[in-house]
C-alpha positions as CSV (number, residue, x, y, z in Angstrom):
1,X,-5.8,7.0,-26.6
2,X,-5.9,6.1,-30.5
3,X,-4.9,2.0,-30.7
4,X,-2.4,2.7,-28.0
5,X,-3.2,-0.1,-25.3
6,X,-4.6,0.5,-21.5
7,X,-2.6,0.4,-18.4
8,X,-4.5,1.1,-15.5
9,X,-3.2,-0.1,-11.8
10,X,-3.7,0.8,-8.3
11,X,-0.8,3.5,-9.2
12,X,-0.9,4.2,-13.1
13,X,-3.1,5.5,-15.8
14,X,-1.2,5.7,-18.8
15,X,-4.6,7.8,-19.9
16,X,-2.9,10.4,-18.6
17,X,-0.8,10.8,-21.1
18,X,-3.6,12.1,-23.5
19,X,-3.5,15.3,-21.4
20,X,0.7,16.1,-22.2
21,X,1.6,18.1,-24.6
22,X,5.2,16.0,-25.9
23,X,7.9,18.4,-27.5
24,X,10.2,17.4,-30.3
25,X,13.2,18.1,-27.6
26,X,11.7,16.3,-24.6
27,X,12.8,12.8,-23.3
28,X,11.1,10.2,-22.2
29,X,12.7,7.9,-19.8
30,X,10.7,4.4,-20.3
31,X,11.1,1.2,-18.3
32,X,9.8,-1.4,-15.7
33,X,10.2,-0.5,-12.2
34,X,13.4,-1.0,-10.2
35,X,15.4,-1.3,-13.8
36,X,17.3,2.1,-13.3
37,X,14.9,4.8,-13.8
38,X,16.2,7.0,-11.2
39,X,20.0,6.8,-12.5
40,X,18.7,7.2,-16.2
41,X,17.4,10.2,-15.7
42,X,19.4,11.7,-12.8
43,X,22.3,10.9,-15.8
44,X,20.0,13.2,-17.5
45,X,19.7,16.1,-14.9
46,X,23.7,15.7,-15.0
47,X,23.9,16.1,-18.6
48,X,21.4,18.5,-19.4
49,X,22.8,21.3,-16.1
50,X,26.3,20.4,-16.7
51,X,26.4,20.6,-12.9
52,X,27.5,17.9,-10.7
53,X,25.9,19.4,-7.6
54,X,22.4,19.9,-9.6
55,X,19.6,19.7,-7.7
56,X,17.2,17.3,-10.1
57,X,14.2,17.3,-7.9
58,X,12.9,14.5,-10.1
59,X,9.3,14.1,-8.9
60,X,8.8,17.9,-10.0
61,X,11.1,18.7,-12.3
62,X,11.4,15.1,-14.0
63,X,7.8,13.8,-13.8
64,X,6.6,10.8,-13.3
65,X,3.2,11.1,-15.9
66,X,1.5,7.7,-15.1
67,X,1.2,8.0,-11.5
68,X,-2.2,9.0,-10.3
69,X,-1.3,10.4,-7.3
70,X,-1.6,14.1,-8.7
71,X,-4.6,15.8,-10.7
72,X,-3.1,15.3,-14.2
73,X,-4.4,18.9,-14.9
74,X,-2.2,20.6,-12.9
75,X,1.1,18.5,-13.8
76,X,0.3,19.4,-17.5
77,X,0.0,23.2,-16.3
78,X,3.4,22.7,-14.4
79,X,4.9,21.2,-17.6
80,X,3.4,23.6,-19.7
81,X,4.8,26.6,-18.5
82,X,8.7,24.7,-18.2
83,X,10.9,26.7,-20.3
84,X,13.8,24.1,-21.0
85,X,13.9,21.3,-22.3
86,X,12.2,18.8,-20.4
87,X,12.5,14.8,-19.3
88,X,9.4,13.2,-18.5
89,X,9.2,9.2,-17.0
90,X,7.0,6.4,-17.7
91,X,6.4,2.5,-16.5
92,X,3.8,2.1,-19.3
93,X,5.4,-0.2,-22.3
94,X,5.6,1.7,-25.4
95,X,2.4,0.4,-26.9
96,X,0.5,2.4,-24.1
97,X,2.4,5.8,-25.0
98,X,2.1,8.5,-27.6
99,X,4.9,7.9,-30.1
100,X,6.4,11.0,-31.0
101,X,8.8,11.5,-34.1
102,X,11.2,13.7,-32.5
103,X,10.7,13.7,-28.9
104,X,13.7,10.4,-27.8
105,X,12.6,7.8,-25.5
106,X,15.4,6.1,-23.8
107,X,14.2,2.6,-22.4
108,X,16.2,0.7,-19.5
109,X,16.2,-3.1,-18.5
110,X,17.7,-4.7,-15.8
111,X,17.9,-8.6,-15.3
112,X,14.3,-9.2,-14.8
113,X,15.4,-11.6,-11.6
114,X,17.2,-8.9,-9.8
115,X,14.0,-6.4,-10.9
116,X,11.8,-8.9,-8.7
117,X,14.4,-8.9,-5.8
118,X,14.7,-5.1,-6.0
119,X,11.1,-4.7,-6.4
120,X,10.2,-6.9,-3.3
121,X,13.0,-4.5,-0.8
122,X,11.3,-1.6,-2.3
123,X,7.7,-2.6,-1.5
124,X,9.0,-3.3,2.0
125,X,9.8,0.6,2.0
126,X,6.7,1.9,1.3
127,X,4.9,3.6,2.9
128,X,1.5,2.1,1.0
129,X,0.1,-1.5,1.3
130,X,-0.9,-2.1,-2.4
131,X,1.1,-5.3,-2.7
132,X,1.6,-6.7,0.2
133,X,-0.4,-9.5,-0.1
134,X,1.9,-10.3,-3.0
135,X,5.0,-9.6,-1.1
136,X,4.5,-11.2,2.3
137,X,6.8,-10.6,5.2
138,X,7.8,-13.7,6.2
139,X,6.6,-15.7,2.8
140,X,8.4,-19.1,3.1
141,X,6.2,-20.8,0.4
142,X,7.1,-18.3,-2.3
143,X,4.1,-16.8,-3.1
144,X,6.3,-13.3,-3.9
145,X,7.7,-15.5,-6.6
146,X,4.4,-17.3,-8.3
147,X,2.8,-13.9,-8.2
148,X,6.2,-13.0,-9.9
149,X,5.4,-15.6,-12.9
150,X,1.7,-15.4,-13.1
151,X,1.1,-12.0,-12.9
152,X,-0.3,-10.3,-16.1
153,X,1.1,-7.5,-18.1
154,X,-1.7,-5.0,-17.7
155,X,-4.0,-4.0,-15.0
156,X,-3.6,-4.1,-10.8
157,X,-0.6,-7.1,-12.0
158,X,1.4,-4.5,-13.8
159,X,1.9,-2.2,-11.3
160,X,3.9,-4.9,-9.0
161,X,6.7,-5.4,-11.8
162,X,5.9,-8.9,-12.6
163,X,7.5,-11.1,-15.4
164,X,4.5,-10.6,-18.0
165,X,5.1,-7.0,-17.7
166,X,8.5,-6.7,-18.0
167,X,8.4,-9.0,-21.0
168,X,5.6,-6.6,-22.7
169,X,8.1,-3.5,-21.9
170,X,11.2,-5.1,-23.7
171,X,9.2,-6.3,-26.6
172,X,7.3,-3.2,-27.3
173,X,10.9,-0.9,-27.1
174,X,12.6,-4.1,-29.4
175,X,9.9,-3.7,-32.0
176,X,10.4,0.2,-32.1
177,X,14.1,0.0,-31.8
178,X,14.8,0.6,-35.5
179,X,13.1,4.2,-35.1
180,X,16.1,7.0,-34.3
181,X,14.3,8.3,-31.3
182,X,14.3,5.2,-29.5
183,X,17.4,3.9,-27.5
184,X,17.7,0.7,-25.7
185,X,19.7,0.7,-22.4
186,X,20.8,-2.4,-20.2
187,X,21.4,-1.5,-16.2
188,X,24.1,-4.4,-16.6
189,X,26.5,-2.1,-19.4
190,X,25.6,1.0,-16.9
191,X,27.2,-0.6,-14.3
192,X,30.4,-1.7,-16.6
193,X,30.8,1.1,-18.3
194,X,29.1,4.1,-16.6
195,X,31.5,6.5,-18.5
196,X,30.8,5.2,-21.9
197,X,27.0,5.4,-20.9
198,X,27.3,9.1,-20.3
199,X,29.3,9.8,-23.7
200,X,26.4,7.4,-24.9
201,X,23.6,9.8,-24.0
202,X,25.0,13.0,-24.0
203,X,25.3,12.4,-28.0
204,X,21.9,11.3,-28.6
205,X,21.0,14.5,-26.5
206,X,22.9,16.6,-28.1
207,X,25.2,17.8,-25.3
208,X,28.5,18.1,-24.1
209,X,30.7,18.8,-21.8
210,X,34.8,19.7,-21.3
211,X,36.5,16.3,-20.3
212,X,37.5,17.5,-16.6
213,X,33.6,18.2,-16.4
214,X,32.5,14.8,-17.6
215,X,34.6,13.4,-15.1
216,X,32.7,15.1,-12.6
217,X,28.9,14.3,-13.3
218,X,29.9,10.8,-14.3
219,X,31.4,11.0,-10.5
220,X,28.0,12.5,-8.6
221,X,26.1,9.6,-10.7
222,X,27.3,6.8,-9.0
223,X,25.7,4.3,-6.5
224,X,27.7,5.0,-3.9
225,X,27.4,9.0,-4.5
226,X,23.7,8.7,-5.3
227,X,23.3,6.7,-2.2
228,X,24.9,9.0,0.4
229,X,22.7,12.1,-1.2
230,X,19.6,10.0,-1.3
231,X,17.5,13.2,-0.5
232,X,18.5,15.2,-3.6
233,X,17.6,11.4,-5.8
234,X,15.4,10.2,-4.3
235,X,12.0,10.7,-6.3
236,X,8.9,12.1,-3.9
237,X,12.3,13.0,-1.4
238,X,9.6,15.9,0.1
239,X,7.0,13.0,1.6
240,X,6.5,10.5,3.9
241,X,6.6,7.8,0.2
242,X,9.7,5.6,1.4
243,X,10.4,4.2,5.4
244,X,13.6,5.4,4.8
245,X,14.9,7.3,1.9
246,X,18.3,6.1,1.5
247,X,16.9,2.1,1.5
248,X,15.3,3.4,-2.1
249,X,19.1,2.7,-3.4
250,X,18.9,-0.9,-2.2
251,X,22.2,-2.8,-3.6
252,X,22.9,-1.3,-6.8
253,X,24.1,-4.6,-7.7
254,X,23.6,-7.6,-10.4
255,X,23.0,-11.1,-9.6
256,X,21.1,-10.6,-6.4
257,X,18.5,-13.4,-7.4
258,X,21.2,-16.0,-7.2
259,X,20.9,-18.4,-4.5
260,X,17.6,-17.4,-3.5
261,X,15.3,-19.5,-5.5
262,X,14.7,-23.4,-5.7
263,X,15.1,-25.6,-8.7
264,X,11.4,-25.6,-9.3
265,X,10.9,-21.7,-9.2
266,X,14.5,-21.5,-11.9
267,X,13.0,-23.9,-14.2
268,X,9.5,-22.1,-14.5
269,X,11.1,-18.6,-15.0
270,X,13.3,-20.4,-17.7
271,X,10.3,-21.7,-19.1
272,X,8.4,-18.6,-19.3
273,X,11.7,-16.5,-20.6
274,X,12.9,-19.0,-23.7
275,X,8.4,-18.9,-24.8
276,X,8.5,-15.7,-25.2
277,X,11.7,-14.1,-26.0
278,X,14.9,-16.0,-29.0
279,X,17.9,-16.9,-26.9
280,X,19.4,-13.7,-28.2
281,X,16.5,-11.5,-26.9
282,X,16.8,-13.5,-24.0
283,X,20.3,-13.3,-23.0
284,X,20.5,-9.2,-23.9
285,X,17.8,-9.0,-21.6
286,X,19.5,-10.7,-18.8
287,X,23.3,-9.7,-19.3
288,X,23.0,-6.7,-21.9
289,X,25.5,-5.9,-24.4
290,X,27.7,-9.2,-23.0
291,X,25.6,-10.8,-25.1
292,X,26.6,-9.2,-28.3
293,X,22.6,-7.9,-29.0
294,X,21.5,-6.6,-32.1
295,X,19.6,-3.7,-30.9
């Protein structure tokens, strides 16, 4: 682990990582849960095949390192023997990953409200019970939401998405940003400008693509397309990991939080978001490049 720090949850072992074998060509997608993982590296998939109908198979193909679910000496065999070049996904912050000086690692935020609403449908879908004491069925004291605000960065806490750990994610990636191998991405701009996003990446990867082609893959990335094919997008598509798969593409939208918490529950996020971050961290963090960032 050299001084890298220790994320261990009920789900994640960024220890794990000791046992991978990074490339200077690989990509590592890097962010909190619910914050656009799934589109960043389907994007990806898009780019890298220059086929709208690929097949990404993102649990396989795309792995998911951190999880514990699968003996980490067989998923470093698997990635061992890939050929191509290869995209790899994380939820640890960066401080609790190998930093490589070629090998790129993209890093996606999303509002960290609408990552707590999204995160809250999503444990509704799963098939395991990890959190549901922190996400109650029927919570009408908001004990979803303190858990939300107290929850700690590392440990069995990080693992349910809550504010500390989000926080950690943006400020390790923020502190890194000046390196060239590390790109900051906001959901929000993805949504506005999903063309520009892909012209984005496919530079930093290298790649690209005849213009009638681009049209294309930016086409089969979208929420709606993405939605309606939820079995070739969905991560873990091939188990019984989601109620139903489709419900893993929730909204798609921004601004879901609004309207859904009370005066008491704004204030204390507010106060927890302007201790930690400037009001220019702040604000790209919430709204993205709307905010004129200088990242």
């Amino acid at each position: 682990m050299q001084d890298r720090k220790l994320y261990l949850g009920p789900l994640t072992d960024n220890r794990r990582w000791d046992q991978i074998q990074i490339r200077p060509d690989d990509v590592i997608v890097v962010t909190p849960p619910k914050s656009g993982t799934t589109w960043m590296q389907t994007i990806i998939a898009l780019l890298l095949s220059g086929d709208p109908d690929v097949e990404p198979d993102l649990s396989e193909q795309m792995p998911w390192v951190d999880i514990r679910f699968r003996p980490i000496e067989d998923l470093a065999a698997r990635l061992g023997a890939m050929t191509g070049r290869r995209c790899l996904k994380s939820h640890t912050p960066l401080d609790g990953l190998p930093i490589k000086d070629q090998a790129h690692y993209l890093c996606v935020f999303r509002h960290p409200l609408d990552v707590h609403f999204s995160f809250r449908h999503h444990n509704r879908n799963l098939s395991m019970t990890f959190f549901d004491h922190w996400f109650p069925e029927d919570d009408t004291t908001g004990i979803a939401f303190g858990h939300f605000l107290a929850g700690g960065p590392e440990g069995f806490d990080a693992d349910a998405a809550p504010l500390a750990h989000i926080l950690r994610h943006y400020q390790t990636a923020k502190a890194l940003s000046g390196r060239p191998n590390v790109s900051l991405f906001h959901y929000a701009d993805m949504k506005r400008d999903l063309p520009g996003t892909f012209a984005r990446i496919a530079d930093l990867l290298g790649v690209s693509h005849p213009a009638l082609v681009m049209e294309r893959l930016v086409q089969s990335a979208t929420f709606d397309h993405m939605k309606t094919h939820a079995d070739r997008y969905v991560p873990f598509s091939n188990t019984a990991s989601f109620g139903v798969q489709s419900d893993f593409f929730h909204a798609g939208t921004n601004g879901q939080w609004q309207g859904r918490l009370t005066d008491e529950e704004t204030a204390a996020y507010d106060a927890m978001m302007d201790a930690q971050l400037s009001p220019k961290d702040r604000a790209w963090l919430e709204t993205g490049s709307e905010s004129d960032p200088d990242v």
